[in-house]
Backbone as JSON Lines, residues from 0, in Angstrom:
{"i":0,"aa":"X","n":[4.8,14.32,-2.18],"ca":[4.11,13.89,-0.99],"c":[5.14,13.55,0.08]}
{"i":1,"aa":"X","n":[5.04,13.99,1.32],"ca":[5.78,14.01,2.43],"c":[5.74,12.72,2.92]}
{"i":2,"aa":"X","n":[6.42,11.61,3.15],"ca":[6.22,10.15,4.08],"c":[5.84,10.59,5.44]}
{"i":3,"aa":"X","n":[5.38,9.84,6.09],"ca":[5.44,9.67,7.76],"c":[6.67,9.12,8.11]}
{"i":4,"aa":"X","n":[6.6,10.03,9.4],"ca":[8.3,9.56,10.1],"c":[8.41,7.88,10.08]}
{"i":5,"aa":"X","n":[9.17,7.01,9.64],"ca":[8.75,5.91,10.84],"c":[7.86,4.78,9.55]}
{"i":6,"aa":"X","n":[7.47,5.53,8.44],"ca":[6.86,4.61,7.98],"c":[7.91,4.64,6.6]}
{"i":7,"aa":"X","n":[8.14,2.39,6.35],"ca":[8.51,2.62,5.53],"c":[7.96,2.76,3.8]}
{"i":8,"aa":"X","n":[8.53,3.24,2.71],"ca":[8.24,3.72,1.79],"c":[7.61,2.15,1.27]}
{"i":9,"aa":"X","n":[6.56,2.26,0.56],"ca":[6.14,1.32,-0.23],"c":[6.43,0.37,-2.09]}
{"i":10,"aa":"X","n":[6.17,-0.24,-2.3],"ca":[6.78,-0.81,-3.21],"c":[6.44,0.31,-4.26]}
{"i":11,"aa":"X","n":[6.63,0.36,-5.37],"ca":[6.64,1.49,-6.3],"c":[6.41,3.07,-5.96]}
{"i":12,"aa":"X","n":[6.74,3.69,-4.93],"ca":[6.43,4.72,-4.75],"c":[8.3,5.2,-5.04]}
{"i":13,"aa":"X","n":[8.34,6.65,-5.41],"ca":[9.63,6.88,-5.51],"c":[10.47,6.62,-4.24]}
{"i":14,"aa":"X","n":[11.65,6.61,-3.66],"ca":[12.2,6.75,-2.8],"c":[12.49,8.03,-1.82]}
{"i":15,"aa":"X","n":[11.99,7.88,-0.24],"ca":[12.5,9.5,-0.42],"c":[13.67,9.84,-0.25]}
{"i":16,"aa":"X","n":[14.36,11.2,-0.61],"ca":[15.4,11.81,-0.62],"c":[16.3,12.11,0.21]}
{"i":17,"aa":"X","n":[17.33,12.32,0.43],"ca":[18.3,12.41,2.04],"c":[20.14,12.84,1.25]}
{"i":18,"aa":"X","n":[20.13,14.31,2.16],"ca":[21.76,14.22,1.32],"c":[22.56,13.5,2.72]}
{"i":19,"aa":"X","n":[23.94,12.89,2.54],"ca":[24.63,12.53,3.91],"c":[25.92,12.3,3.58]}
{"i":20,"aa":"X","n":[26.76,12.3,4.7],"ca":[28.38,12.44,4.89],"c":[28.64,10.22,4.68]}
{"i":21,"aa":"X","n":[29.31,10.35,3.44],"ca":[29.47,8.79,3.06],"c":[31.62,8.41,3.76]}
{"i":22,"aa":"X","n":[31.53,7.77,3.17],"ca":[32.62,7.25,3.1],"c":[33.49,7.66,1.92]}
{"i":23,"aa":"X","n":[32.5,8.06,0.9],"ca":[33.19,8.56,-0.41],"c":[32.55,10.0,-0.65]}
{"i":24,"aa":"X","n":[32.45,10.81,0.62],"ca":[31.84,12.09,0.96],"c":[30.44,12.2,0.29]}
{"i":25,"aa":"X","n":[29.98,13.49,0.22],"ca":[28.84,13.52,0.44],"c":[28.04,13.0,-0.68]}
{"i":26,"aa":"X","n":[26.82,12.6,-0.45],"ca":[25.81,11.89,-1.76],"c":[24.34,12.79,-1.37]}
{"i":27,"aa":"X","n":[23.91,12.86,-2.48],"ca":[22.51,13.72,-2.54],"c":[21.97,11.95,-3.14]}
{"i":28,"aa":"X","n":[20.94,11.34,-2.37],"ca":[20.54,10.61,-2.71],"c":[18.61,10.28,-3.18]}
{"i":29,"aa":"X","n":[18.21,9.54,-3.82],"ca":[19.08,8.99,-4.92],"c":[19.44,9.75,-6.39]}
{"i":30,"aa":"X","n":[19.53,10.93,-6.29],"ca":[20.03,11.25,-7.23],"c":[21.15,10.95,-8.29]}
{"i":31,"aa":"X","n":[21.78,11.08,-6.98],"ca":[23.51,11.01,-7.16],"c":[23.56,9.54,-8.39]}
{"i":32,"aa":"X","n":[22.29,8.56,-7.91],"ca":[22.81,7.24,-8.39],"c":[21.42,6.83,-9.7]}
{"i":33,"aa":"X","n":[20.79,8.28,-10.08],"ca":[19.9,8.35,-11.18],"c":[20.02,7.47,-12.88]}
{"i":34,"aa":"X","n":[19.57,6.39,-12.97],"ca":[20.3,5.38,-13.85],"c":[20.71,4.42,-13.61]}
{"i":35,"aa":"X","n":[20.65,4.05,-12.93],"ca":[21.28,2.68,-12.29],"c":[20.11,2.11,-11.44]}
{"i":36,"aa":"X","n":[20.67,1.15,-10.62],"ca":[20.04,0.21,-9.8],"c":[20.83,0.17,-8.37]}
{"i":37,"aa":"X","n":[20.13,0.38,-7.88],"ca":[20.74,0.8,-6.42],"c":[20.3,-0.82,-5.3]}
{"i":38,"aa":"X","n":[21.16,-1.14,-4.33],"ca":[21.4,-1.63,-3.37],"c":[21.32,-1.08,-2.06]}
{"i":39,"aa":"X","n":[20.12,-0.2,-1.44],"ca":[20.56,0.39,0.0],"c":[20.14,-0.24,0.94]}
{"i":40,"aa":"X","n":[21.39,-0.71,1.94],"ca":[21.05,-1.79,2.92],"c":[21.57,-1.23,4.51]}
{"i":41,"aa":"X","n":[21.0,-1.69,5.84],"ca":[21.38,-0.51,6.74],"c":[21.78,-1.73,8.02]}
{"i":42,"aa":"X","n":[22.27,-1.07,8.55],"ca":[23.36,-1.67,9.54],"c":[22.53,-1.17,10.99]}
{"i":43,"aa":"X","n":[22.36,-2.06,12.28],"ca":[21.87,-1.57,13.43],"c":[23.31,-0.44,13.77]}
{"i":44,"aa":"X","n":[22.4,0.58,14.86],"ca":[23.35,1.42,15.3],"c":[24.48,1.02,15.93]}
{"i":45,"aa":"X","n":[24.72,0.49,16.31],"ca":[26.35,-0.79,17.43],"c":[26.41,-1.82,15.66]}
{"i":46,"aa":"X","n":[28.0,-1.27,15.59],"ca":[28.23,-2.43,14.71],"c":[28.43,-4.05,15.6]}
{"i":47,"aa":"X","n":[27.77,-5.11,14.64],"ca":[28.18,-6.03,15.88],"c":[28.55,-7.34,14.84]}
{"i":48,"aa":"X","n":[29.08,-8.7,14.77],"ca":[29.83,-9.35,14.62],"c":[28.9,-9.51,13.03]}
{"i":49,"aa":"X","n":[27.75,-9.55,13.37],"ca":[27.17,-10.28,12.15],"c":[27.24,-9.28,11.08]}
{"i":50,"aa":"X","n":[27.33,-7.8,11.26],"ca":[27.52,-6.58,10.44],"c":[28.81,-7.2,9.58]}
{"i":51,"aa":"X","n":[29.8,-7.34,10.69],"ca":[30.83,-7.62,9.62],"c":[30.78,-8.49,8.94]}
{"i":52,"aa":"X","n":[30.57,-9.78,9.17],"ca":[30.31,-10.83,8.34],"c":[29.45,-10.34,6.8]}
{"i":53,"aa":"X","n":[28.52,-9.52,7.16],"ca":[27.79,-8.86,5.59],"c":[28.35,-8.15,4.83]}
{"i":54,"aa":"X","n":[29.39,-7.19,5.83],"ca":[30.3,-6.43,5.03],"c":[31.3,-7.5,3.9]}
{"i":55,"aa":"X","n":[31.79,-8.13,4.58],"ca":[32.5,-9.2,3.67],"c":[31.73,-9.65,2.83]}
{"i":56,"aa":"X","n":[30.68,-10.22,2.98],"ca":[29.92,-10.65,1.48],"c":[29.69,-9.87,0.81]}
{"i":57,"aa":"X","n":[29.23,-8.69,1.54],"ca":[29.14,-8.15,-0.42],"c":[30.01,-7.5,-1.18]}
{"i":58,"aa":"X","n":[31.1,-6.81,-0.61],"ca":[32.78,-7.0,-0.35],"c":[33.09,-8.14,-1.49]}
{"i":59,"aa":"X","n":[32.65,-9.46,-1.45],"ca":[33.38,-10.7,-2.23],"c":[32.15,-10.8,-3.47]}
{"i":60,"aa":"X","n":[31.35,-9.99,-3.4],"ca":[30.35,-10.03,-4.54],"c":[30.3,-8.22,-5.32]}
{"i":61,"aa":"X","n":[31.21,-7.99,-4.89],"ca":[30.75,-6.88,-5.52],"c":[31.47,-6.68,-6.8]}
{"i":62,"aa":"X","n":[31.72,-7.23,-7.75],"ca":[31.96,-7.67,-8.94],"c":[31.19,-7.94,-9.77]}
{"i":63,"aa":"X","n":[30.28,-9.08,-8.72],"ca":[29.38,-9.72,-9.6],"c":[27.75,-8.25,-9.46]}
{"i":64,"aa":"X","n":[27.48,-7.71,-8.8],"ca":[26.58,-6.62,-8.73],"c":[27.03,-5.83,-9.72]}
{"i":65,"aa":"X","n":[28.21,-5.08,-10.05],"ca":[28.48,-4.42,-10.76],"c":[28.85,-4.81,-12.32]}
{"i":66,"aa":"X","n":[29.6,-6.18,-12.7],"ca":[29.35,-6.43,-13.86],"c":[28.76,-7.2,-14.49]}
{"i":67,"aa":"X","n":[28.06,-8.02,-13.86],"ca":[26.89,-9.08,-14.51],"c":[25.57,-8.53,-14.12]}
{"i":68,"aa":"X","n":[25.23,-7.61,-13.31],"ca":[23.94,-6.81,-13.64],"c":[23.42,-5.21,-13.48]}
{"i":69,"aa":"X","n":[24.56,-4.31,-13.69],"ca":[24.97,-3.01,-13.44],"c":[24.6,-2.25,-12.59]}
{"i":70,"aa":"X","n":[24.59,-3.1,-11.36],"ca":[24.63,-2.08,-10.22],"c":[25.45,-1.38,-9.57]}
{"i":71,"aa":"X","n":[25.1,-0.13,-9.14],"ca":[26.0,0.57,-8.22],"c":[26.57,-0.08,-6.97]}
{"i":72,"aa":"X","n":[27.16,-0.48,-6.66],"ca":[27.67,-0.64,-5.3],"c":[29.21,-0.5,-5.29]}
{"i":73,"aa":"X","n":[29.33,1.02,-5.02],"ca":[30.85,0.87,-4.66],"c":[30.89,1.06,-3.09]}
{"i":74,"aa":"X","n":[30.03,0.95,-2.6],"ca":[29.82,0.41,-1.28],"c":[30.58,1.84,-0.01]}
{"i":75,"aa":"X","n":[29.89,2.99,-0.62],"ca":[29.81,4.32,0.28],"c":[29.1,3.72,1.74]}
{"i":76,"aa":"X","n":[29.81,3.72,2.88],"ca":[28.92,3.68,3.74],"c":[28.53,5.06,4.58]}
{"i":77,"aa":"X","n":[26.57,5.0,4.61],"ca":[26.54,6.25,5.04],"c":[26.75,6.48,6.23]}
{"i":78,"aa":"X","n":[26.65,7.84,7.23],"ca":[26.93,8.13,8.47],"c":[25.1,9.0,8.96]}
{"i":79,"aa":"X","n":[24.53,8.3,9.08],"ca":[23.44,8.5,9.95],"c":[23.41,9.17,11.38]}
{"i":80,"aa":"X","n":[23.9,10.26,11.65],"ca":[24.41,10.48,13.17],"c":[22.72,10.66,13.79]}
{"i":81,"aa":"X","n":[21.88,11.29,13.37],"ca":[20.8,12.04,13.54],"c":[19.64,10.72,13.67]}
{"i":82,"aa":"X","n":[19.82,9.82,13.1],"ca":[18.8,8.98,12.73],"c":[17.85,9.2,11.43]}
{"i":83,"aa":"X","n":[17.55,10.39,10.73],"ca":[16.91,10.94,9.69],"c":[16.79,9.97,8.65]}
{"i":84,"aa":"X","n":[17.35,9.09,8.21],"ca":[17.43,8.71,7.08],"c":[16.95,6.89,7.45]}
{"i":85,"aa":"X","n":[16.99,6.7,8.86],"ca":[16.29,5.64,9.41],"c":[14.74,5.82,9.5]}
{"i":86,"aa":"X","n":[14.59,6.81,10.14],"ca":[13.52,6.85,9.83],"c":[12.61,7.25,9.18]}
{"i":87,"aa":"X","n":[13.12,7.82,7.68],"ca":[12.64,8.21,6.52],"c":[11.9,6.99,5.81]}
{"i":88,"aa":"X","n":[13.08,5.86,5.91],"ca":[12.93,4.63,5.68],"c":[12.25,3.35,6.43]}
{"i":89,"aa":"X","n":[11.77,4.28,7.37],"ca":[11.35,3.23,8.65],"c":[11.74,1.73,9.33]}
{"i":90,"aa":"X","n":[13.08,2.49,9.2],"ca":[14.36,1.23,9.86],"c":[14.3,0.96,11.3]}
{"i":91,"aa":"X","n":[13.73,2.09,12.28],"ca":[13.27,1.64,13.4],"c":[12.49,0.33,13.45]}
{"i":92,"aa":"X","n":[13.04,-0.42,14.31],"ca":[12.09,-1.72,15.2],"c":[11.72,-1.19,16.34]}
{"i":93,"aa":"X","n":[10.19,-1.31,16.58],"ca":[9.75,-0.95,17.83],"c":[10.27,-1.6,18.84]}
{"i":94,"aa":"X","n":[10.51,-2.96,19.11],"ca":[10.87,-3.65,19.84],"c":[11.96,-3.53,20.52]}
{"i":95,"aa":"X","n":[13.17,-2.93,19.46],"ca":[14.48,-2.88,19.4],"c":[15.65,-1.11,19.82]}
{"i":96,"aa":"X","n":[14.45,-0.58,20.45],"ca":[15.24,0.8,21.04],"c":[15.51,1.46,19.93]}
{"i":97,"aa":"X","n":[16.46,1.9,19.55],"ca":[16.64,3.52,18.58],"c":[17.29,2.54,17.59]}
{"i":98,"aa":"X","n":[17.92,1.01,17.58],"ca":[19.04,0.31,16.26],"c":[17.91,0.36,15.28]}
{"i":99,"aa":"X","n":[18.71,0.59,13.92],"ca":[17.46,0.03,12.9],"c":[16.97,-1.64,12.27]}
{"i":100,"aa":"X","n":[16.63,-1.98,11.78],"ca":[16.79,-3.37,11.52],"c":[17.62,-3.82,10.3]}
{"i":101,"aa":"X","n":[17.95,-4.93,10.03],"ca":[18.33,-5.05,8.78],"c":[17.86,-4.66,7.77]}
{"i":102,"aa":"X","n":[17.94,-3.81,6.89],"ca":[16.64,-3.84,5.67],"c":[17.58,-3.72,4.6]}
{"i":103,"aa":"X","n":[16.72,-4.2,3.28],"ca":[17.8,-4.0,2.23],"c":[16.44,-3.32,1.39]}
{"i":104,"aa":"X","n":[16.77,-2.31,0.8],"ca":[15.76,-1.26,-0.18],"c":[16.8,-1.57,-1.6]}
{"i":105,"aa":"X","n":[15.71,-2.17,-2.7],"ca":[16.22,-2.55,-4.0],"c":[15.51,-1.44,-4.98]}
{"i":106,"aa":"X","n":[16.43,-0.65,-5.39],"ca":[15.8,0.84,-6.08],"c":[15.82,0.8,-7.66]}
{"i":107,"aa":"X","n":[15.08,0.8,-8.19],"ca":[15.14,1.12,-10.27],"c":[16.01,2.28,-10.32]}
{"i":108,"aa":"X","n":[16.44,2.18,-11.34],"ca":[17.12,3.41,-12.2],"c":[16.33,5.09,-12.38]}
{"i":109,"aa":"X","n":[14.81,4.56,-12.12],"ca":[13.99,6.38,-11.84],"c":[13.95,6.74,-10.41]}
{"i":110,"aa":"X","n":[14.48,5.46,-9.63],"ca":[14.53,5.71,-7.7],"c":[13.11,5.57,-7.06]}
{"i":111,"aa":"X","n":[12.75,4.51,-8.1],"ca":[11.29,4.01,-7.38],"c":[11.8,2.53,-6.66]}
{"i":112,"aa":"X","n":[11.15,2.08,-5.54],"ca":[11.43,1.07,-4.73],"c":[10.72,0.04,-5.35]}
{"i":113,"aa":"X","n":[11.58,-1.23,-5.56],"ca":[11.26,-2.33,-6.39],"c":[11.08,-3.41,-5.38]}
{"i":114,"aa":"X","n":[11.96,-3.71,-4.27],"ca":[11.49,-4.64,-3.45],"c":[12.27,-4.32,-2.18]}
{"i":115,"aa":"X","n":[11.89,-4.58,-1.05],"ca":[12.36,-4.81,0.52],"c":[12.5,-5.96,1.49]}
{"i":116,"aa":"X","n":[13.72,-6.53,1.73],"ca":[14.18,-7.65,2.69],"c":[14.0,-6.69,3.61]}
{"i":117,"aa":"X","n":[13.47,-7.41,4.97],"ca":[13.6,-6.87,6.56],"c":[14.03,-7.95,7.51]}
{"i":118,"aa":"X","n":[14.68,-7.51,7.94],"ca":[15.73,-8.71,8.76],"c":[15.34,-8.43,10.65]}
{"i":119,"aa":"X","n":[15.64,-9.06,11.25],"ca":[16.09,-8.57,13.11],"c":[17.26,-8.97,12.71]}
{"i":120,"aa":"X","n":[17.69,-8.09,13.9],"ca":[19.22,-7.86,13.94],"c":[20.24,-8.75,14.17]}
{"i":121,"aa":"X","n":[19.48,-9.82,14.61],"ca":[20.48,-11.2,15.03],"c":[20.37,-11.87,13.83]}
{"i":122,"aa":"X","n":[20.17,-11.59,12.71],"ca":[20.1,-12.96,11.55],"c":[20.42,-12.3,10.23]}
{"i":123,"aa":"X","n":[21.56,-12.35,9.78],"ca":[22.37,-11.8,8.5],"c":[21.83,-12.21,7.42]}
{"i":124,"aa":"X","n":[21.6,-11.81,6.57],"ca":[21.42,-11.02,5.49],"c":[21.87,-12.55,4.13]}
{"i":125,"aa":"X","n":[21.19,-12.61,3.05],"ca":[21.44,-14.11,2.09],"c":[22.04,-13.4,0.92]}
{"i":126,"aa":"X","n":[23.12,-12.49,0.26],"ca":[23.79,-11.4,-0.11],"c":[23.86,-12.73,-1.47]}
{"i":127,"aa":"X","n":[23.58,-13.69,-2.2],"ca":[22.75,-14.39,-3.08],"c":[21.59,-14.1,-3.68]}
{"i":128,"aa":"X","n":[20.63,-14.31,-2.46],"ca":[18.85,-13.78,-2.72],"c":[19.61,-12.58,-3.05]}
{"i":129,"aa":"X","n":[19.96,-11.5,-2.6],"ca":[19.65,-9.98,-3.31],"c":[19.95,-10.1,-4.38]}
{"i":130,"aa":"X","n":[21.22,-10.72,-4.83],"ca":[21.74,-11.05,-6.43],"c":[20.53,-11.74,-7.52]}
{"i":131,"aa":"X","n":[20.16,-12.27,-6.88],"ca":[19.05,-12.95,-7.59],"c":[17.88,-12.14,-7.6]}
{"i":132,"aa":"X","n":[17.22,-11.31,-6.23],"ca":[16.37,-10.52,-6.65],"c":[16.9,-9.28,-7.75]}
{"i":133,"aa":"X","n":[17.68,-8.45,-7.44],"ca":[17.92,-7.52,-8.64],"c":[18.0,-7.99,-9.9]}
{"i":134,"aa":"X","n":[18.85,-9.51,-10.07],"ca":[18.58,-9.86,-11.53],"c":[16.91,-9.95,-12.2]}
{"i":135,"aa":"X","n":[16.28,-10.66,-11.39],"ca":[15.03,-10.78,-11.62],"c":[14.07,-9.83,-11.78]}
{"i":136,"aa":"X","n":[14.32,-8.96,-11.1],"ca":[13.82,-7.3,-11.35],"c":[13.84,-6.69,-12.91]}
{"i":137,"aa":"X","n":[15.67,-7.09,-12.9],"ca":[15.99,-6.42,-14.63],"c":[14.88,-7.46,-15.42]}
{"i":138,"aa":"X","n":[15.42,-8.59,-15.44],"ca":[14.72,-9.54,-16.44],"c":[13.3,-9.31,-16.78]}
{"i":139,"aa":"X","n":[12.65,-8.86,-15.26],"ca":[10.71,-8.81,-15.38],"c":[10.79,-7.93,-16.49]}
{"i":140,"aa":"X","n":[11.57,-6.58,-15.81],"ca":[11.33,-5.84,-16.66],"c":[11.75,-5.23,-18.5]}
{"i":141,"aa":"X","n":[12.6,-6.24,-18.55],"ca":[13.52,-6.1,-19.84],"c":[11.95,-7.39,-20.64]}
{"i":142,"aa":"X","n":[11.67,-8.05,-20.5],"ca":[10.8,-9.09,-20.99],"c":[9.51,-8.93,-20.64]}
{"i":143,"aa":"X","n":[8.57,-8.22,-19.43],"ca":[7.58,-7.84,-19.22],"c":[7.27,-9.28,-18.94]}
{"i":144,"aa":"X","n":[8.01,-10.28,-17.94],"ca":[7.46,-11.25,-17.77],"c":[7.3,-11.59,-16.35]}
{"i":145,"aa":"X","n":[6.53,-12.56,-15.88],"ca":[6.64,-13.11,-14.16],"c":[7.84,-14.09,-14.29]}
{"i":146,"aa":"X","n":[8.49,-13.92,-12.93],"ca":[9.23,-15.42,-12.93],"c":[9.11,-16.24,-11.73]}
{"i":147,"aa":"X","n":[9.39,-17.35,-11.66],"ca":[8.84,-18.29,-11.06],"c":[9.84,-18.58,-9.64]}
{"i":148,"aa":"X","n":[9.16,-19.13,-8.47],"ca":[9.91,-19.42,-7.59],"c":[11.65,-20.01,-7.51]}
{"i":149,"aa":"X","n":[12.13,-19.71,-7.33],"ca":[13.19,-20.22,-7.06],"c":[14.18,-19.92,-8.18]}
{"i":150,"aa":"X","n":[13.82,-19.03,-9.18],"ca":[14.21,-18.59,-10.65],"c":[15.83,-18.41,-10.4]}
{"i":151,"aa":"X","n":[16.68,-18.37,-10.93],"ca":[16.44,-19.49,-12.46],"c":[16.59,-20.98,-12.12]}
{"i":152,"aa":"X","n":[16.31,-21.5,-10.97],"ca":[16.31,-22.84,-10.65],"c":[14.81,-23.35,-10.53]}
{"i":153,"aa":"X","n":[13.55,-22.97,-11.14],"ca":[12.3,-23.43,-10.66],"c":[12.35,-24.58,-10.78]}
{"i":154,"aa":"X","n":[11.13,-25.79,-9.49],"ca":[10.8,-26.78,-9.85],"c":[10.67,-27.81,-11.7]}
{"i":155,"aa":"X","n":[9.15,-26.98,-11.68],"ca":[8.52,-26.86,-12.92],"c":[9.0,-26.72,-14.38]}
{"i":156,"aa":"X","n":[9.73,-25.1,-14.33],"ca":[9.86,-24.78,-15.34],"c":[11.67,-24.16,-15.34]}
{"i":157,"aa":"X","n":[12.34,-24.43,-14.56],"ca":[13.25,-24.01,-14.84],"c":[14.16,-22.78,-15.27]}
{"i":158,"aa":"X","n":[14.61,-22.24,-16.01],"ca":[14.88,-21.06,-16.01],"c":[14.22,-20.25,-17.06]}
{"i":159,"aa":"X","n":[12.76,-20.46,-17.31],"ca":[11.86,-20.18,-18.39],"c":[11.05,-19.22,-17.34]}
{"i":160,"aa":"X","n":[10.62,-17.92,-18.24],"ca":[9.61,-17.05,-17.91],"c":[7.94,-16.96,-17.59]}
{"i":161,"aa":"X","n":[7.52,-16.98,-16.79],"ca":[6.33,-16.44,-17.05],"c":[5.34,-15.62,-17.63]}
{"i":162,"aa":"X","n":[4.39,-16.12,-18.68],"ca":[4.01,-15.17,-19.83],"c":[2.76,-14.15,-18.9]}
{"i":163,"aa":"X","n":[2.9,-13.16,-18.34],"ca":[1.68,-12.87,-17.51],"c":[0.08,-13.1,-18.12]}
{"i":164,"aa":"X","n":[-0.57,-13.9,-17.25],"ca":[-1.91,-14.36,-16.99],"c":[-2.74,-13.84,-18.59]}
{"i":165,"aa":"X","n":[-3.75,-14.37,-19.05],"ca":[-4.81,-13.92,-19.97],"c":[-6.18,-13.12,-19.16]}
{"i":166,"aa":"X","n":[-6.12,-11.97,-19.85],"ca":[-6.7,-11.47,-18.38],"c":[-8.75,-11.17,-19.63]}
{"i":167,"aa":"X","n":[-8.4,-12.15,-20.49],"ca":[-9.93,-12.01,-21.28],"c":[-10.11,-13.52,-22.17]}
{"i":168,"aa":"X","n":[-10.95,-13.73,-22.5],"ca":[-11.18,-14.85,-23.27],"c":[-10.34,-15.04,-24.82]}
{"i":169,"aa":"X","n":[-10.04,-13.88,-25.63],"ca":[-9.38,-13.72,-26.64],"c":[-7.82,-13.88,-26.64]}
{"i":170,"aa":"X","n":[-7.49,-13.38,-24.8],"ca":[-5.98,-13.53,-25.65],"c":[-6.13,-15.47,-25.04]}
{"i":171,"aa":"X","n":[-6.79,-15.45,-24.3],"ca":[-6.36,-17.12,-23.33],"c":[-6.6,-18.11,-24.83]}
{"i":172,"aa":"X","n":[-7.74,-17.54,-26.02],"ca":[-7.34,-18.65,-26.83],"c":[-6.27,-18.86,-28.08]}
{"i":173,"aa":"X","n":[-5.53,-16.97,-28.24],"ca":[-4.25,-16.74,-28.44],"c":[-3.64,-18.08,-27.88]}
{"i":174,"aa":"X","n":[-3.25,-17.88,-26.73],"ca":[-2.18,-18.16,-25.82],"c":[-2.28,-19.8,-26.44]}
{"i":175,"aa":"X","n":[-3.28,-20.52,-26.53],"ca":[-3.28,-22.01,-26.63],"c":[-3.11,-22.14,-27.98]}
{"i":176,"aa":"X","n":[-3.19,-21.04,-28.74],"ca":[-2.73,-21.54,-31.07],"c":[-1.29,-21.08,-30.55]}
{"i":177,"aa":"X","n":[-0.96,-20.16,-29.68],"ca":[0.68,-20.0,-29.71],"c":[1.46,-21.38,-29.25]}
{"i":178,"aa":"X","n":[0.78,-21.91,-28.32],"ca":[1.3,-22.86,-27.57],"c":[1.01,-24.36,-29.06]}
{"i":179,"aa":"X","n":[-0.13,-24.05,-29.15],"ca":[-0.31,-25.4,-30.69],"c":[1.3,-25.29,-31.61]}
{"i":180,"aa":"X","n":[1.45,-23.7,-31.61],"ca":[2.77,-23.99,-32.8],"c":[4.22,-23.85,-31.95]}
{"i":181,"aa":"X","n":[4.36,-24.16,-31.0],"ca":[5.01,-24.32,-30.0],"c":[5.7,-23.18,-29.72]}
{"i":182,"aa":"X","n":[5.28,-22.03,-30.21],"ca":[5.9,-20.69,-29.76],"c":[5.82,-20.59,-28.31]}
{"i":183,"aa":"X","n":[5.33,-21.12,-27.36],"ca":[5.42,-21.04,-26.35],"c":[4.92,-22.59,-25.55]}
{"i":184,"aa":"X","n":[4.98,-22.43,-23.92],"ca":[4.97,-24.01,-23.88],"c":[3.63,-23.18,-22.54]}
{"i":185,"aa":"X","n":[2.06,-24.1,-22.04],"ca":[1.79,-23.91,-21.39],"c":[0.97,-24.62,-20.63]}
{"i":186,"aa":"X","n":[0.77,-25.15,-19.28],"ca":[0.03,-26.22,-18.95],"c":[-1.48,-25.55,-18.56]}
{"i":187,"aa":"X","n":[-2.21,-24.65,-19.11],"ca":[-3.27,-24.33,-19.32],"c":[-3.49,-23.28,-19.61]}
{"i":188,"aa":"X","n":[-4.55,-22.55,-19.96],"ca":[-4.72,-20.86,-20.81],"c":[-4.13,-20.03,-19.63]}
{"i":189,"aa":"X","n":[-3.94,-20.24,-18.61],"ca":[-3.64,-19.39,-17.17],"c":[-2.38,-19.25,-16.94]}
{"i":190,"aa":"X","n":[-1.33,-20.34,-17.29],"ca":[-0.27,-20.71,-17.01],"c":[0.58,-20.8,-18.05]}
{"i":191,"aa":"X","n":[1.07,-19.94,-18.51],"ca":[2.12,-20.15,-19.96],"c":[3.51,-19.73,-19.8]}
{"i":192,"aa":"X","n":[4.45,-20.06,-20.47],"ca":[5.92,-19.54,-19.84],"c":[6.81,-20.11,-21.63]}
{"i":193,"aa":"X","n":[7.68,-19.64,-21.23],"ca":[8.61,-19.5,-22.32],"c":[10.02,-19.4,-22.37]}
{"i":194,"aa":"X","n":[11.19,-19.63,-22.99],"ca":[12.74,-19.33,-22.65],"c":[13.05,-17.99,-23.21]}
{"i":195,"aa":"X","n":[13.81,-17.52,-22.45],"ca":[14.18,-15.95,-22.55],"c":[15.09,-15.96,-23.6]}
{"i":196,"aa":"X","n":[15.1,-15.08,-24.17],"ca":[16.45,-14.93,-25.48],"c":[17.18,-13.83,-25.16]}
């Protein structure tokens, strides 16, 4: 299925495709990065002070992307001359003339889109939150669990999982004999959570 110019791609839909002239030459994307977990984040057209400032962070994190949760980022930057790949992604701001906005596109290992930060151009980028969203991504999906605000620092529950919802009467009275033998901990049949192993 073809996207609309201009519109961006939605949460689980694959990513669309774009080959381009990098920094570490050319990439057929996302192919090129099939298996992994991708980071694609885009810069307004005028580099301007706050660009660099992001460049440096993830520059001083890119260690931690690559060996505490195996992402790609050897940090190819692409060359967009055409605009094509802005607006594949629908990086245009109407507001904002032909620059694109901040956006950061967080991609799975099959190159389906897992989540999207959108920024204006005057306000940089929390290169933390992304660390924390991609971890949380792996985790949902390595455990098939929800996690909770502020994870792994929640109010509540701390760095414990969310058991997703009882979605019938049988498992919700599961959920409360699991919770009786303390296999799990939960403050009602709706709400159950657990520590990750």
């Amino acid at each position: 299925m073809e996207m609309e110019e201009n519109r961006m791609p939605l949460l689980g839909e694959k990513v669309p495709s774009f080959t381009a002239k990098t920094t570490h030459g050319v990439i057929n994307f996302p192919d090129d990065f099939k298996g992994k977990w991708i980071v694609l984040f885009s810069h307004p057209a005028d580099f301007t002070p706050v660009c660099t400032t992001e460049f440096v962070a993830f520059q001083k994190r890119f260690e931690e992307f690559k060996e505490k949760l195996g992402v790609e980022i050897k940090f190819p930057i692409i060359a967009d001359d055409t605009g094509e790949i802005a607006k594949k992604y629908g990086m245009i701001h109407p507001g904002k003339g032909t620059n694109t906005v901040r956006a950061v596109f967080i991609i799975d290992p099959n190159g389906v889109l897992r989540a999207v930060l959108y920024y204006p151009q005057e306000v940089g980028r929390n290169m933390d939150e992304i660390l924390r969203l991609v971890k949380a991504l792996q985790t949902s999906d390595e455990y098939k669990v929800a996690l909770p605000a502020n994870w792994p620092n929640n109010e509540l529950i701390g760095s414990r999982a969310i058991i997703p919802p009882a979605t019938d009467e049988k498992t919700a009275k599961e959920r409360l004999e699991r919770a009786a033998r303390k296999e799990i901990e939960c403050y009602d049949w709706w709400f159950c959570h657990k520590e990750l192993k």
